[in-house]
C-alpha positions, 0 to 999 in steps of 0.5 A: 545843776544835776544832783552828782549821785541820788544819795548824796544831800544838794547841800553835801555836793556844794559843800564838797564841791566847794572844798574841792575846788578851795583845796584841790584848785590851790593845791593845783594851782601851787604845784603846777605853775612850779613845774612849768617854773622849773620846765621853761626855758628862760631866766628864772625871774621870766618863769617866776612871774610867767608861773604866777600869772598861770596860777590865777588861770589855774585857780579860776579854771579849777572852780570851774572844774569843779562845778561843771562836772557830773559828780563831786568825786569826779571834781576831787580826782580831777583836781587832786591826781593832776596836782599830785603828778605835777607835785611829784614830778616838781619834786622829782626834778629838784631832787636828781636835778636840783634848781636850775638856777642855782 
């Protein structure tokens, strides 16, 4: 694995690394599966158990995310912009739209 930048420690690039694919990867893994919860067009136990099933592909596509790209920065904003939007705009949609199933 290529050193991300000439001035960051190996050990400090696995450690961020790792904590963004801990962090990020959850954080993407929750927010994600939400909105696709809230965006299909089925009952809600159906979207339920199809968003769950996605987090794990979520969860496991974020590790390796986080390791297969060139620079540690790069597997932060890869992982945190994407679940922040996701987030954002789950909130967004409860918030003027409110639960569809209710």
């Amino acid at each position: 694995m290529a050193r991300s930048t000439a001035h960051t420690p190996f050990l400090l690039d696995v450690l961020s690394r790792s904590l963004a694919a801990l962090l990020g990867g959850y954080a993407l893994s929750v927010a994600l599966p939400v909105l696709v919860g809230l965006l299909l067009p089925v009952e809600r136990g159906p979207a339920t158990v199809t968003a769950l099933l996605l987090s794990f592909l979520v969860y496991t596509g974020a590790f390796l995310w986080a390791f297969g790209v060139r620079s540690h920065w790069r597997a932060w904003s890869g992982l945190l912009f994407p679940a922040l939007l996701c987030g954002g705009l789950a909130t967004l949609w409860l918030t003027l739209l409110g639960d569809p199933a209710l």
